[in-house]
C-alpha positions in Angstrom: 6.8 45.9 -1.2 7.6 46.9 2.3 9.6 45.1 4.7 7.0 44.6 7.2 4.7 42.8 4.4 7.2 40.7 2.4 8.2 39.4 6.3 4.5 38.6 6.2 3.6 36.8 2.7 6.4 34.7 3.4 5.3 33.5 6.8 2.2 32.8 5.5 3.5 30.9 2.3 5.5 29.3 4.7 2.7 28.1 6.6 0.8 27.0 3.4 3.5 24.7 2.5 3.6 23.0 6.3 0.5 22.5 5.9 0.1 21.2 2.9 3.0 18.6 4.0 1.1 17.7 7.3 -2.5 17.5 6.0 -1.3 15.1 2.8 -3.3 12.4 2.1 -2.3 8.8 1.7 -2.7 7.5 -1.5 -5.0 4.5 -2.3 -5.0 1.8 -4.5 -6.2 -1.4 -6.1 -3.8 -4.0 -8.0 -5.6 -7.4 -9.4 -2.5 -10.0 -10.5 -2.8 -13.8 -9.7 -5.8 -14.6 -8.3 -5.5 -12.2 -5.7 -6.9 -8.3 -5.0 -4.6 -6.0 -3.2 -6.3 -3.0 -1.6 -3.8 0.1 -0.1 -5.3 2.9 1.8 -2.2 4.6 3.6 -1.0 2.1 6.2 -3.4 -0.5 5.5 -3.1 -2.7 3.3 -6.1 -5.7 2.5 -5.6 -8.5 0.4 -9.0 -10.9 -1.2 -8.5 -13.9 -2.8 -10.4 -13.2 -6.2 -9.3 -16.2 -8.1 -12.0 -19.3 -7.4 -8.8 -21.6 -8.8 -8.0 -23.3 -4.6 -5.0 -21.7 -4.5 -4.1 -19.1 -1.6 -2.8 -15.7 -2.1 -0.3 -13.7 -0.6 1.6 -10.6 -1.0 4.7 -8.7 -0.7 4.5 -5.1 0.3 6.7 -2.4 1.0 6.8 0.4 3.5 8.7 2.8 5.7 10.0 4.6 2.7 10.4 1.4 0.8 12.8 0.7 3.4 10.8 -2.5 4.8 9.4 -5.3 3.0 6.9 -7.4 4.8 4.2 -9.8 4.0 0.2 -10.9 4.0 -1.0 -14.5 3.6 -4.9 -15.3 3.2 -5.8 -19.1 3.1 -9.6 -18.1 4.2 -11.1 -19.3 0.8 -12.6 -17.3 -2.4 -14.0 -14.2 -2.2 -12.5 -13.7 1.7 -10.3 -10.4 2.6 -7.4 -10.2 5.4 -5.9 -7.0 6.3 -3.2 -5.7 7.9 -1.9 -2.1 9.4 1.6 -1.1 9.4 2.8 1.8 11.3 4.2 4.0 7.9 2.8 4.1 4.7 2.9 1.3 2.0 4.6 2.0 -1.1 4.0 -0.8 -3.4 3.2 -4.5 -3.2 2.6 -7.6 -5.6 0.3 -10.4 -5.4 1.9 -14.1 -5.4 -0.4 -17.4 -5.5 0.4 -20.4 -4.1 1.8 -23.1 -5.6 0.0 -26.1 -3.9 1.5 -28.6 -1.9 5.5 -28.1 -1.9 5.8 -26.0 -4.9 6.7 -22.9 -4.3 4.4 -19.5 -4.8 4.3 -18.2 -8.4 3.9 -14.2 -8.4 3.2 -11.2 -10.5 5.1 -8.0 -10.9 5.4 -5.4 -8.3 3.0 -2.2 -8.4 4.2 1.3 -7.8 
């Protein structure tokens, strides 16, 4: 192979692989544990209270890298959603369920 083509496949399989990187697509995913539904879709993250038990649900979640951990509380009632977007990507979360009254939330194992 000449020079002037090798300089040419390998610009173009170096523009393939940019690509690739800048056109991925966020993964999505759901996670039932405690009561609740975790839904991930990139930077969004919902959270449905699937559990018809009067307890709230909340989760943990991680994102920037699984740098940041932050969290999602939904006291709407059975069958209701809440949502949040973050500005990077979430990595994992887990569902916890309220305790009632003073005791404190009981929750299940994270989900990678």
């Amino acid at each position: 192979m000449n020079k002037t083509l090798r300089r040419i496949v390998t610009g173009i399989a170096a523009v393939m692989v940019l690509g690739g990187t800048l056109t991925a697509q966020a993964q999505a995913w759901t996670w039932t544990s405690m009561g609740g539904t975790v839904t991930v879709s990139g930077k969004t993250i919902s959270l449905r209270d699937s559990g018809n038990d009067g307890h709230f649900v909340t989760t943990e979640y991680r994102h920037n890298g699984g740098a940041s951990t932050s969290g999602l509380a939904n006291k709407l009632g059975y069958g209701k959603t809440t949502s949040a977007t973050m500005s990077t990507n979430i990595t994992n979360a887990k569902v916890c369920k309220s305790g009632g009254g003073v005791l404190p939330v009981d929750c299940g194992r994270w989900y990678y």
